[in-house]
Biotite code that builds the C-alpha atoms (Angstrom):
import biotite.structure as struc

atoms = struc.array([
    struc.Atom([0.000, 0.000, 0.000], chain_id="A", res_id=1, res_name="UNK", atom_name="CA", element="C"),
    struc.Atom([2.976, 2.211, 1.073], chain_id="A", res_id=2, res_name="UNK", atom_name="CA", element="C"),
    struc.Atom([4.263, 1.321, -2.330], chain_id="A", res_id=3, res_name="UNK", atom_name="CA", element="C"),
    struc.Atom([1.744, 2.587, -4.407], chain_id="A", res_id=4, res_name="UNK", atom_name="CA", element="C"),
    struc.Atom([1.028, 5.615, -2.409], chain_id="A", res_id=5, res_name="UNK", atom_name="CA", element="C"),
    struc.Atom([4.484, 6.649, -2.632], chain_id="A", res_id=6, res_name="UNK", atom_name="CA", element="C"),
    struc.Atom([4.080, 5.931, -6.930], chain_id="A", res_id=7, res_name="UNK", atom_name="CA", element="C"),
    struc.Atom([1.121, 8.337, -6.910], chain_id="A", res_id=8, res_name="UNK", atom_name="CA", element="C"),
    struc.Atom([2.872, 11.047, -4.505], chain_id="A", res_id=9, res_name="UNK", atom_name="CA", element="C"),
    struc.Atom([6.253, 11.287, -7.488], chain_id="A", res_id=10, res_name="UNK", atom_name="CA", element="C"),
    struc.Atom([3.759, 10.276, -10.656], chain_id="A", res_id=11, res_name="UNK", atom_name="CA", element="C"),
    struc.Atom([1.809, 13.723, -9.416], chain_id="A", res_id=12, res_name="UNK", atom_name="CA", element="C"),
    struc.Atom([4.535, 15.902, -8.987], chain_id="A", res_id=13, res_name="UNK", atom_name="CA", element="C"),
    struc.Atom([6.575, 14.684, -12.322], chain_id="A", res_id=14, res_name="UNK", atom_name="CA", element="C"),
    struc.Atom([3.333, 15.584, -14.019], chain_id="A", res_id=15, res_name="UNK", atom_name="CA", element="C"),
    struc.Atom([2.739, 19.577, -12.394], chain_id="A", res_id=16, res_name="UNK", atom_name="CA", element="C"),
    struc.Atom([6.905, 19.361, -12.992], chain_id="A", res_id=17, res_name="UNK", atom_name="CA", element="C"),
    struc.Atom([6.665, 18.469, -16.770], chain_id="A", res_id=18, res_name="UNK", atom_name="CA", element="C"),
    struc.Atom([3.745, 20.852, -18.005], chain_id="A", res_id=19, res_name="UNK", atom_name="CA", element="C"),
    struc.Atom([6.545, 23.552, -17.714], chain_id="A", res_id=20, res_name="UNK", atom_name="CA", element="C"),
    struc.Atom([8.417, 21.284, -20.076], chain_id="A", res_id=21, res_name="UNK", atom_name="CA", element="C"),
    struc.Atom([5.432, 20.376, -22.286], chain_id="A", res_id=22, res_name="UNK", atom_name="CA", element="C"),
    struc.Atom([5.006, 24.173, -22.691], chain_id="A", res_id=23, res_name="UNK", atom_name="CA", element="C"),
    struc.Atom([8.754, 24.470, -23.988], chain_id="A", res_id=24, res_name="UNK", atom_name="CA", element="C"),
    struc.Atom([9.331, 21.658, -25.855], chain_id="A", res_id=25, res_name="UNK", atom_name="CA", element="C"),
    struc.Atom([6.090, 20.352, -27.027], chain_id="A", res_id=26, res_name="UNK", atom_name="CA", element="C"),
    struc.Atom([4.404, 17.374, -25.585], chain_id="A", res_id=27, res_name="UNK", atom_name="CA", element="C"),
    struc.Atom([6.037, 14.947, -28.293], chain_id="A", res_id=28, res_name="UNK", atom_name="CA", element="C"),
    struc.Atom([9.511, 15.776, -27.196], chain_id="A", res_id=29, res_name="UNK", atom_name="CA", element="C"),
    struc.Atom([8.177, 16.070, -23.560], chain_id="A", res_id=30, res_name="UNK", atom_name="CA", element="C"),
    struc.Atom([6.914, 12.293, -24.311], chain_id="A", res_id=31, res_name="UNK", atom_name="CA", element="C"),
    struc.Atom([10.286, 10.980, -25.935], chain_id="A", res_id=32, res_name="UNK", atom_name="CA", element="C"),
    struc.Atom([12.072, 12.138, -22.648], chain_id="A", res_id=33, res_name="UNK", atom_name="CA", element="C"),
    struc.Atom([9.238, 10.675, -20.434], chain_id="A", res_id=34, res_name="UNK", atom_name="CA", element="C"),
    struc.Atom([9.889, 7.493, -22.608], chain_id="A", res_id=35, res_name="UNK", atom_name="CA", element="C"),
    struc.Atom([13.548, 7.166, -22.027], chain_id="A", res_id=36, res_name="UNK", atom_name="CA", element="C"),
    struc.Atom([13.137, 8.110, -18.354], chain_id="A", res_id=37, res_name="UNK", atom_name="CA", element="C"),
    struc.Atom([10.746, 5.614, -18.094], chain_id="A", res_id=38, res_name="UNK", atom_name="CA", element="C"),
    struc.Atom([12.700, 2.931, -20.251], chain_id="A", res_id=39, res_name="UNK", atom_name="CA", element="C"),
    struc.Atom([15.965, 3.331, -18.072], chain_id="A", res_id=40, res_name="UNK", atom_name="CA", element="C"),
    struc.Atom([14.101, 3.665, -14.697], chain_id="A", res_id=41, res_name="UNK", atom_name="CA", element="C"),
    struc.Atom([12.124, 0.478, -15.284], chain_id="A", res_id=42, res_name="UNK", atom_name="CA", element="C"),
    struc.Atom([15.508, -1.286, -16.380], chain_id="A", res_id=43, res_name="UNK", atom_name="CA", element="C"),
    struc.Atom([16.945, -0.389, -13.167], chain_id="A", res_id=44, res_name="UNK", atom_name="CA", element="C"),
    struc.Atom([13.614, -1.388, -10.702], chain_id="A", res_id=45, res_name="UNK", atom_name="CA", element="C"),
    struc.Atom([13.938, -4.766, -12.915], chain_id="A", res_id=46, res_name="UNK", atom_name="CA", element="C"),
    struc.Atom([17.726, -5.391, -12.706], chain_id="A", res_id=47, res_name="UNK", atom_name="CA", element="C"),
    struc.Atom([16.924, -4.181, -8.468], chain_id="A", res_id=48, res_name="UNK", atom_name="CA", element="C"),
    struc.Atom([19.364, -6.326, -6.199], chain_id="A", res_id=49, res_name="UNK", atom_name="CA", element="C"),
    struc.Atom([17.754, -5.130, -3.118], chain_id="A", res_id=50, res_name="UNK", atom_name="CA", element="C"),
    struc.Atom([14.424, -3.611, -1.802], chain_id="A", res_id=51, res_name="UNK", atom_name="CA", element="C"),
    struc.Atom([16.000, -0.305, -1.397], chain_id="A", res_id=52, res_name="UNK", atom_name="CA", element="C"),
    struc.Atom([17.541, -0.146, -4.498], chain_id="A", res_id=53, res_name="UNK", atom_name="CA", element="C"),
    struc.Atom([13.928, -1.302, -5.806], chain_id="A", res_id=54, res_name="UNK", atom_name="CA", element="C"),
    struc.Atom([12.143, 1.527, -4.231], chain_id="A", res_id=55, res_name="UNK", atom_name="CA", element="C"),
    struc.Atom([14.851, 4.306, -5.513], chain_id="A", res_id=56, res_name="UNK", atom_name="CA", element="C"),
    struc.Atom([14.174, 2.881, -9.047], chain_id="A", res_id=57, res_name="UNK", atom_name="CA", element="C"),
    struc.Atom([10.336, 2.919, -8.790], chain_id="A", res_id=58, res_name="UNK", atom_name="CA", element="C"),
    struc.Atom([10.163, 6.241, -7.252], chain_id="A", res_id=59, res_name="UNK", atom_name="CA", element="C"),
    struc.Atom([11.943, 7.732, -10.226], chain_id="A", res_id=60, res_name="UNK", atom_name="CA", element="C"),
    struc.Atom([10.108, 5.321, -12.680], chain_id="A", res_id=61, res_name="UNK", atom_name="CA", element="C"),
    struc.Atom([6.889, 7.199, -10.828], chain_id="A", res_id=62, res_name="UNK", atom_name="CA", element="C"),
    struc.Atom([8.043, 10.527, -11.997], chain_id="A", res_id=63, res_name="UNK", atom_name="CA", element="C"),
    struc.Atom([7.928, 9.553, -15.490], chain_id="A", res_id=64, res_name="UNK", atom_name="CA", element="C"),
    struc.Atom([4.250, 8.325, -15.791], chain_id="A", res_id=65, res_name="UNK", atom_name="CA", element="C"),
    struc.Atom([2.353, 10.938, -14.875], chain_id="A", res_id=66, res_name="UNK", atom_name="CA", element="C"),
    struc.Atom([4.149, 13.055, -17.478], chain_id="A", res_id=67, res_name="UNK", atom_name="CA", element="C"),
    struc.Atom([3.324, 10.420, -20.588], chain_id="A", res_id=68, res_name="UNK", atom_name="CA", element="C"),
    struc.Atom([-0.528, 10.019, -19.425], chain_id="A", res_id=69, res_name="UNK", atom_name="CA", element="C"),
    struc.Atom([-0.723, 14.536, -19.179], chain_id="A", res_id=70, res_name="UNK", atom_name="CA", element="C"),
    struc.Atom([1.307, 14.742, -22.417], chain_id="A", res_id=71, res_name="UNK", atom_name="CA", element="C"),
    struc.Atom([-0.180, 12.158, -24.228], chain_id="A", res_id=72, res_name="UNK", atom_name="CA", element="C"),
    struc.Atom([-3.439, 14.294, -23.835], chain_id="A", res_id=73, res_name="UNK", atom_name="CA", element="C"),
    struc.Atom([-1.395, 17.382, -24.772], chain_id="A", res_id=74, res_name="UNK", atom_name="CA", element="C"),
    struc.Atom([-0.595, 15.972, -27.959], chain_id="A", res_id=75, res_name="UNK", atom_name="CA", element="C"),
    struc.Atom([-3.978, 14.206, -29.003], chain_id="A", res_id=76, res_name="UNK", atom_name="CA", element="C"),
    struc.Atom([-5.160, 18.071, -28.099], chain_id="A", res_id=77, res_name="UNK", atom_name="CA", element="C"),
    struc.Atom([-3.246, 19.627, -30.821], chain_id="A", res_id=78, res_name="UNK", atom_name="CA", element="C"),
    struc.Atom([-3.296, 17.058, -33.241], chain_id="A", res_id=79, res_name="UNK", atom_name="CA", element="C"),
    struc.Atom([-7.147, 16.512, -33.318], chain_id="A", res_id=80, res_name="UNK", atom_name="CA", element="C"),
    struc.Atom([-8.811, 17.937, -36.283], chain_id="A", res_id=81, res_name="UNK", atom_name="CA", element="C"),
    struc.Atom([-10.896, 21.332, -35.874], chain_id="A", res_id=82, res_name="UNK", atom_name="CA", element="C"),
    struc.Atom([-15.105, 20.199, -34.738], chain_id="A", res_id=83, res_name="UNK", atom_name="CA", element="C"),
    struc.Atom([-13.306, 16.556, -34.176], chain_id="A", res_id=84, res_name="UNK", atom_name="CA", element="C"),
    struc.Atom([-11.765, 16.543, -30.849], chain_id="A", res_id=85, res_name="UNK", atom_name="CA", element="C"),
    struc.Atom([-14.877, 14.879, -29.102], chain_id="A", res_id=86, res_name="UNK", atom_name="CA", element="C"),
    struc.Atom([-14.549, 11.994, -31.415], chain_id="A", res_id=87, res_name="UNK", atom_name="CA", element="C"),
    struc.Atom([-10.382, 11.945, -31.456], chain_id="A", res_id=88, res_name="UNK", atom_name="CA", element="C"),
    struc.Atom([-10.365, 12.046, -27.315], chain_id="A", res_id=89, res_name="UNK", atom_name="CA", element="C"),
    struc.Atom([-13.322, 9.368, -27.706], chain_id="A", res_id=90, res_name="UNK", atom_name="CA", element="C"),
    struc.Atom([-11.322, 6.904, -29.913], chain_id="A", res_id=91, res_name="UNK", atom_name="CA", element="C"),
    struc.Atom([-8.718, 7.509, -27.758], chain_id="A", res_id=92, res_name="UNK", atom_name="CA", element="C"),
    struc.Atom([-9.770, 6.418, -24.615], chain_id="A", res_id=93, res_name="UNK", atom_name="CA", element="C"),
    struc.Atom([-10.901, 3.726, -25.932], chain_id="A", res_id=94, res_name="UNK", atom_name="CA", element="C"),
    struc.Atom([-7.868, 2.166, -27.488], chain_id="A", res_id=95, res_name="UNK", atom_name="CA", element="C"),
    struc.Atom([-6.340, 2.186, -24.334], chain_id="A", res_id=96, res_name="UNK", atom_name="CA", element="C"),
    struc.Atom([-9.625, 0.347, -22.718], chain_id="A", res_id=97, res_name="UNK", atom_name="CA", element="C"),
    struc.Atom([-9.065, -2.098, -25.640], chain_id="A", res_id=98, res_name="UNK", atom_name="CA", element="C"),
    struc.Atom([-5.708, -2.949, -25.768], chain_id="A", res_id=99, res_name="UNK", atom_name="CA", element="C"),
    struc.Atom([-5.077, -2.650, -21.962], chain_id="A", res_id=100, res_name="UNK", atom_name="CA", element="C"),
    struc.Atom([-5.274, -6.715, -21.279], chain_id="A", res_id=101, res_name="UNK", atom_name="CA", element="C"),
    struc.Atom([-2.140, -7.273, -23.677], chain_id="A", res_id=102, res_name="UNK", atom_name="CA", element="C"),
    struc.Atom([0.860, -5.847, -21.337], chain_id="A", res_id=103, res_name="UNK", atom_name="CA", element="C"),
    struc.Atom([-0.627, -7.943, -17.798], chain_id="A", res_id=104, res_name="UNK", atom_name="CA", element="C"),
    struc.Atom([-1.163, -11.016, -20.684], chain_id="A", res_id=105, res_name="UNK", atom_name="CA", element="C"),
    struc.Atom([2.369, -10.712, -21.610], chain_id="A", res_id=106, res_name="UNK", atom_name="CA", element="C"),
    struc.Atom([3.781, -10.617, -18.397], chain_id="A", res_id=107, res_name="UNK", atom_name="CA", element="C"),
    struc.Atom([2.026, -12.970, -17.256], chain_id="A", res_id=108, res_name="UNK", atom_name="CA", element="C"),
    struc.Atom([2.937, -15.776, -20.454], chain_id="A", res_id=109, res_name="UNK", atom_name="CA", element="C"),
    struc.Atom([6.778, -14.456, -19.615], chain_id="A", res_id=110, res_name="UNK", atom_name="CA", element="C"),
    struc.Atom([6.406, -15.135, -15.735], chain_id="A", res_id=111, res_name="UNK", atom_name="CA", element="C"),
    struc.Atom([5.159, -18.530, -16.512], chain_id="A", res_id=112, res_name="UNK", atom_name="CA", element="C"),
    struc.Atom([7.116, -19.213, -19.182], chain_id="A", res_id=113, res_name="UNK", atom_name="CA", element="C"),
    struc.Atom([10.283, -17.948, -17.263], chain_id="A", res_id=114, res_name="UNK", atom_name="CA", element="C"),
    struc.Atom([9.438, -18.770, -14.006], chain_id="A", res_id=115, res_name="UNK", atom_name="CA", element="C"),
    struc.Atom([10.564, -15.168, -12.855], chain_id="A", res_id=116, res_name="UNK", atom_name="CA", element="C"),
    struc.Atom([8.859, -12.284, -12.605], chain_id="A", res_id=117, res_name="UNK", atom_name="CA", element="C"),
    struc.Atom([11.619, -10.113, -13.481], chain_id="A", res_id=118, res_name="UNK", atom_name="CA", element="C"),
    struc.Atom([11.430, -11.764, -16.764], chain_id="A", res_id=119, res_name="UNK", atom_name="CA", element="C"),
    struc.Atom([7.697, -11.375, -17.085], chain_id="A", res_id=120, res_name="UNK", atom_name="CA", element="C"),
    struc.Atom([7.883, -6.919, -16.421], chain_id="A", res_id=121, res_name="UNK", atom_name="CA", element="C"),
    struc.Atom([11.010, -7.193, -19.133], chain_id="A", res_id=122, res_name="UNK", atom_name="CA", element="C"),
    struc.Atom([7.801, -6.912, -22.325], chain_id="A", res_id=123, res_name="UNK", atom_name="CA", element="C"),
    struc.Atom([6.721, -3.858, -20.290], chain_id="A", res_id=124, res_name="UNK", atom_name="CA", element="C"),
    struc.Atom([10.083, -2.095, -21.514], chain_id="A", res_id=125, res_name="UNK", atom_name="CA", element="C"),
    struc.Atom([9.733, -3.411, -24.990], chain_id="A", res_id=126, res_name="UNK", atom_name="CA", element="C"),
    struc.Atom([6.440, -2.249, -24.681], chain_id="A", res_id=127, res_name="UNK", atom_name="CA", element="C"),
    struc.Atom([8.191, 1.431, -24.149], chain_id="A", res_id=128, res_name="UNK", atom_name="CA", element="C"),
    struc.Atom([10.842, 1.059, -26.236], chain_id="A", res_id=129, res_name="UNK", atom_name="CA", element="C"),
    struc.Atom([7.438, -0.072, -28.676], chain_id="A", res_id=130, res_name="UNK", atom_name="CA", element="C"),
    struc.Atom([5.827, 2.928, -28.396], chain_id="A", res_id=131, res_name="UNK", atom_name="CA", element="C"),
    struc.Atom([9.340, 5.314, -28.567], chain_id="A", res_id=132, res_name="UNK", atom_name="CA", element="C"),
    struc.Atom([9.828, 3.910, -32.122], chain_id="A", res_id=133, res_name="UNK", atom_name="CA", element="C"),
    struc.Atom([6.295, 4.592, -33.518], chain_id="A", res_id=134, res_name="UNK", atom_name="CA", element="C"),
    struc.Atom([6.508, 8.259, -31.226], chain_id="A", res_id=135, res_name="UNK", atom_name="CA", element="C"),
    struc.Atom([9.730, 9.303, -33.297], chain_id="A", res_id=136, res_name="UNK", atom_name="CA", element="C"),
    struc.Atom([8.230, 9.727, -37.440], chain_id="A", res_id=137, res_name="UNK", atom_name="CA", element="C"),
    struc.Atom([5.076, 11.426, -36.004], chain_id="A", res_id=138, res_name="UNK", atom_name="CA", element="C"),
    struc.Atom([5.410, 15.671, -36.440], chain_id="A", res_id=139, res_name="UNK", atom_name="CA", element="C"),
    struc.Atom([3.822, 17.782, -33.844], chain_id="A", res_id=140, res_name="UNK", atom_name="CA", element="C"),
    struc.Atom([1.481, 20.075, -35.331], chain_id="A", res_id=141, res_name="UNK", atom_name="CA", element="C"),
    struc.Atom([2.508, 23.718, -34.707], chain_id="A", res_id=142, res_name="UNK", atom_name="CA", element="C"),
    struc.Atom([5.351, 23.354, -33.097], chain_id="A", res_id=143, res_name="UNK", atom_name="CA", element="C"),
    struc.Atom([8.041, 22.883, -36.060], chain_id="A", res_id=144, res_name="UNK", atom_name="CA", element="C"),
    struc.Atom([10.511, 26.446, -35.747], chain_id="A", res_id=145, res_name="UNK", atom_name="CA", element="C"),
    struc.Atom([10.574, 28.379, -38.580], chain_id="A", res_id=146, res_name="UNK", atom_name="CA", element="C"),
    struc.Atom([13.702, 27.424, -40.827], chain_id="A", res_id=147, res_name="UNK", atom_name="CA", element="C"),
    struc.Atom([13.320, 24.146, -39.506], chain_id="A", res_id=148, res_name="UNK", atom_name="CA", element="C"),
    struc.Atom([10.516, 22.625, -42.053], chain_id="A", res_id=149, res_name="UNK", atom_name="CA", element="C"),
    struc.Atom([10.418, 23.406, -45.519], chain_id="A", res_id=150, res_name="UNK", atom_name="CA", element="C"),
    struc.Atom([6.634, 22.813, -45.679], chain_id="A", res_id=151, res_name="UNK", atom_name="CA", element="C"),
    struc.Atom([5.912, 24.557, -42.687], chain_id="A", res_id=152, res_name="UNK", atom_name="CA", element="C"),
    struc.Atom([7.886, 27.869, -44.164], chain_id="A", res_id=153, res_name="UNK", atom_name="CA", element="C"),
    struc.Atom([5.857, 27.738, -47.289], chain_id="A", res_id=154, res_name="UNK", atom_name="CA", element="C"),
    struc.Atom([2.726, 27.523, -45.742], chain_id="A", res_id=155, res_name="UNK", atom_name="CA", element="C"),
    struc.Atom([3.664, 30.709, -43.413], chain_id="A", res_id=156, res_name="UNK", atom_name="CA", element="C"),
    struc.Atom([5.459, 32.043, -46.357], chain_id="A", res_id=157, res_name="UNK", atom_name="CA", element="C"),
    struc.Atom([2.275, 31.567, -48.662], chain_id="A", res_id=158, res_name="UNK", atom_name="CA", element="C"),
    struc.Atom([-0.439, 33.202, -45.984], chain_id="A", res_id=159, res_name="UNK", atom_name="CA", element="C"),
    struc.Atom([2.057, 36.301, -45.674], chain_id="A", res_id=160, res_name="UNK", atom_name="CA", element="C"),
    struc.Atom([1.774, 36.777, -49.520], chain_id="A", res_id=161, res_name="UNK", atom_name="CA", element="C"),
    struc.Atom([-1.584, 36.038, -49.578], chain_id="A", res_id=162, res_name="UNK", atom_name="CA", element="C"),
    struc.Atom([-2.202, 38.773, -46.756], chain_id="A", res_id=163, res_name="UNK", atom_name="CA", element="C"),
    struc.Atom([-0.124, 41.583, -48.417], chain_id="A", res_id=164, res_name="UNK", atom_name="CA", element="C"),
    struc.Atom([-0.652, 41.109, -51.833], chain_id="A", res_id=165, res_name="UNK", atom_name="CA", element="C"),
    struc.Atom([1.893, 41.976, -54.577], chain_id="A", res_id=166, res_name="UNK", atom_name="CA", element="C"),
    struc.Atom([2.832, 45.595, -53.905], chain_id="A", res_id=167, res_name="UNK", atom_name="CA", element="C"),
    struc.Atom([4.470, 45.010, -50.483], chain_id="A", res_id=168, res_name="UNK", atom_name="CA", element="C"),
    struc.Atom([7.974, 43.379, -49.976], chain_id="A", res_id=169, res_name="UNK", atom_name="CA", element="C"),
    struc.Atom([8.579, 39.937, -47.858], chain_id="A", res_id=170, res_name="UNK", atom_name="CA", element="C"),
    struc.Atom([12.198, 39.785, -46.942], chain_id="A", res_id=171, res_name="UNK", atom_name="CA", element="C"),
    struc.Atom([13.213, 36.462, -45.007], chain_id="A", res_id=172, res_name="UNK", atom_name="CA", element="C"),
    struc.Atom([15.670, 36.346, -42.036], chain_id="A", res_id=173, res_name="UNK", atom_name="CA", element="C"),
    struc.Atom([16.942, 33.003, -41.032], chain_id="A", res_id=174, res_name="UNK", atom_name="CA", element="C"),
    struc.Atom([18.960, 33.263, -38.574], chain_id="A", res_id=175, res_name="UNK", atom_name="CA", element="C"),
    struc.Atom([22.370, 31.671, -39.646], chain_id="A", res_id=176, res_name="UNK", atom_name="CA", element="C"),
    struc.Atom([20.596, 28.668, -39.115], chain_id="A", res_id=177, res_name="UNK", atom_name="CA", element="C"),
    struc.Atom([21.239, 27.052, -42.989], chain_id="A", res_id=178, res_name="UNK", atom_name="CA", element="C"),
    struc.Atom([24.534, 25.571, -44.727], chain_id="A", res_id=179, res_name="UNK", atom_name="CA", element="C"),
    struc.Atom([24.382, 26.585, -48.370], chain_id="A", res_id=180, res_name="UNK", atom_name="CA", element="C"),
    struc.Atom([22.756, 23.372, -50.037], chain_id="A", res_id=181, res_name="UNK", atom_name="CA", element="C"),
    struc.Atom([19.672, 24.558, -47.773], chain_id="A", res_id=182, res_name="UNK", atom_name="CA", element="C"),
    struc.Atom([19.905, 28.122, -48.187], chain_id="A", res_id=183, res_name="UNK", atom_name="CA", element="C"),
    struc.Atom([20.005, 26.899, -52.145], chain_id="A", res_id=184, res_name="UNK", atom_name="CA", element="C"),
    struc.Atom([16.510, 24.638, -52.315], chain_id="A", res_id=185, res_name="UNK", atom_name="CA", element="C"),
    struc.Atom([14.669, 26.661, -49.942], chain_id="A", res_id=186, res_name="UNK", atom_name="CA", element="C"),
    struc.Atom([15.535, 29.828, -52.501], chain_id="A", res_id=187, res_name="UNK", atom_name="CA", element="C"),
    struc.Atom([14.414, 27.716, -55.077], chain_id="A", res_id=188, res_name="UNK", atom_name="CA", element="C"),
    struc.Atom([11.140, 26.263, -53.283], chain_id="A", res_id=189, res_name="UNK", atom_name="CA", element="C"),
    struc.Atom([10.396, 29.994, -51.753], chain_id="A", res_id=190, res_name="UNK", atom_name="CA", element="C"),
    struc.Atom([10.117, 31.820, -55.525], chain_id="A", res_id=191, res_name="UNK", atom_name="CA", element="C"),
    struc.Atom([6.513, 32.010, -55.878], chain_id="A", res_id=192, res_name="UNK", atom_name="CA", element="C"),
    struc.Atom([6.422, 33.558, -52.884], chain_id="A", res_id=193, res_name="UNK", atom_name="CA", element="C"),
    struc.Atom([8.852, 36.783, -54.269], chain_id="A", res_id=194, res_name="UNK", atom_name="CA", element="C"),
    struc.Atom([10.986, 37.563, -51.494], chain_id="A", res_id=195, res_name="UNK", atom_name="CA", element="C"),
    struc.Atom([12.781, 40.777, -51.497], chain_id="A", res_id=196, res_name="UNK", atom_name="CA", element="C"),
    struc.Atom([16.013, 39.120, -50.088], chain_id="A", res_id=197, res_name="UNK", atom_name="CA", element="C"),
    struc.Atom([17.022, 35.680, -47.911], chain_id="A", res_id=198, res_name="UNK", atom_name="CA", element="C"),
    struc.Atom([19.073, 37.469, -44.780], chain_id="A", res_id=199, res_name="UNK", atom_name="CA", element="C"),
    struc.Atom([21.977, 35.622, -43.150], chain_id="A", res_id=200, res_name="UNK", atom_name="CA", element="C"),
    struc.Atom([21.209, 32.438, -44.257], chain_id="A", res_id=201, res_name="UNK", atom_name="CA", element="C"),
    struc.Atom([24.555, 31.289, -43.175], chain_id="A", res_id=202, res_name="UNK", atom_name="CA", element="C"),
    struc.Atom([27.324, 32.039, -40.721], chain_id="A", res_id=203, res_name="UNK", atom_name="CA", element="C"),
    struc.Atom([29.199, 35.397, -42.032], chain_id="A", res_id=204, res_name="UNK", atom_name="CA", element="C"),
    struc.Atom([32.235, 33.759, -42.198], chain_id="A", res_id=205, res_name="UNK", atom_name="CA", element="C"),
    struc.Atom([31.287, 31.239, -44.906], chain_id="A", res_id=206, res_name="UNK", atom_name="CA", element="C"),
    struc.Atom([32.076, 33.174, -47.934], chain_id="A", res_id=207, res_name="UNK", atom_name="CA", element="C"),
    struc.Atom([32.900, 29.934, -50.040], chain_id="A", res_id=208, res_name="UNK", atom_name="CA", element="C"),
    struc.Atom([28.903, 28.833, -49.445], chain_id="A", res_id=209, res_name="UNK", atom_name="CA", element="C"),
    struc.Atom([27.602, 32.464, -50.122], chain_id="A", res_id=210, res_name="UNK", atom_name="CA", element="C"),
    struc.Atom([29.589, 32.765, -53.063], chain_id="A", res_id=211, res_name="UNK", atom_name="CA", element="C"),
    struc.Atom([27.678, 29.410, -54.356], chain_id="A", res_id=212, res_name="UNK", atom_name="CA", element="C"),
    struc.Atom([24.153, 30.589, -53.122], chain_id="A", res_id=213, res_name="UNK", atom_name="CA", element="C"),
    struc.Atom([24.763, 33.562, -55.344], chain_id="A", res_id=214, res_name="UNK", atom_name="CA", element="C"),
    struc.Atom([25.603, 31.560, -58.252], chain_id="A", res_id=215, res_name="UNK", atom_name="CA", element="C"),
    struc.Atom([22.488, 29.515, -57.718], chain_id="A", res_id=216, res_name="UNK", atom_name="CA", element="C"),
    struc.Atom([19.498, 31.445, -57.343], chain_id="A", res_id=217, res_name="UNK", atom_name="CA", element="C"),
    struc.Atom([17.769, 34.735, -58.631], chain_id="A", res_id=218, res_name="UNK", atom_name="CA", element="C"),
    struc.Atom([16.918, 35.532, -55.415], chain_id="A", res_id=219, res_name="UNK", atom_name="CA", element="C"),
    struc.Atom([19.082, 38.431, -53.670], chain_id="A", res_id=220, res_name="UNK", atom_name="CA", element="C"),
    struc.Atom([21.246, 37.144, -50.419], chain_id="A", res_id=221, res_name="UNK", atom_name="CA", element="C"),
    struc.Atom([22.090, 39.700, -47.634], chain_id="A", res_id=222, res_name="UNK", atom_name="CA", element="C"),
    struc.Atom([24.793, 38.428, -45.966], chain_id="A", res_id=223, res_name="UNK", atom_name="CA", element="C"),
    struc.Atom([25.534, 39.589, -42.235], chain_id="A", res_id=224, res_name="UNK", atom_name="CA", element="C"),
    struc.Atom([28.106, 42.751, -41.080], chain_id="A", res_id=225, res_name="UNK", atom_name="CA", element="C"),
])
């Protein structure tokens, strides 16, 4: 009883602890650390050579979950389709109800089939390790930084031109964020939008790479001070 108690006590405070880092990160990379954290904490309570050791390890492990179950939410939240989040939030609680006999079956065929029980809780890490992989290819709407996504800048780029018409310049600053095979096929992919310039697309000191952006595009380069 102590046990779980003490579970709910850290799983309450890592979630109020990571909705500062859901609001700063996003809650998929907030989920891909609760993952790991999660992944190497339940190795350790596993691999536990004493009670002690046991408790340290699910303490931390504790931390971790109430963070995926909050961001999980977060992220169904912004990825649910405009009039559809009733139905998204719907279909997702019940996948969970649905496919929430398969872990304790698991453990239990590995328990049996092991005779250990340490054995039996090692699917519940796969089970992470699972859900990390299929996490990873998914894109967080929204949160992509500009210069980051290509079809995120041409969506922001193509509202902008859309907003101001023909008659008013759009000049691009990046940041020094590109090398110059970037700078070069966003140029190229930015031209119906008809920037004025692309500013310091690349560190001021790499005069080789804006010599070769020049030579590639139509579109005018400033280059920093």
């Amino acid at each position: 009883v102590l046990f779980g108690i003490a579970l709910n006590v850290t799983a309450g405070l890592g979630a109020a602890a990571f909705a500062w880092v859901d609001d700063l990160l996003g809650a998929k990379r907030t989920l891909v650390i609760v993952l790991l954290g999660l992944i190497v904490s339940g190795s350790a309570a596993i691999a536990a050579p004493t009670e002690p050791w046991l408790w340290a390890a699910a303490l931390v492990l504790g931390v971790f979950v109430g963070p995926a179950q909050a961001a999980s939410r977060s992220m169904m939240a912004r990825m649910a389709p405009e009039g559809r989040q009733t139905e998204m939030f719907g279909l997702y609680a019940l996948s969970g109800r649905v496919t929430a006999f398969i872990g304790p079956l698991f453990v239990g065929w590995l328990t049996i089939a092991f005779d250990s029980q340490r054995a039996g809780m090692t699917v519940v890490i796969l089970f992470f390790l699972a859900g990390l992989a299929l996490l990873l290819p998914i894109r967080e709407p929204g949160r992509a930084p500009a210069g980051q996504d290509a079809a995120t800048d041409c969506a922001y780029l193509g509202a902008i031109r859309h907003a101001v018409g023909d008659e008013m310049d759009i000049m691009l600053d990046v940041g020094l964020i590109w090398d110059a095979k970037t700078t070069l096929k966003r140029a190229r992919l930015f031209e119906p939008y008809r920037l004025a310039w692309i500013e310091e697309p690349l560190h001021p000191d790499d005069l080789a790479g804006y010599a070769k952006v020049a030579a590639g595009t139509d579109t005018k380069i400033a280059a920093g001070e």
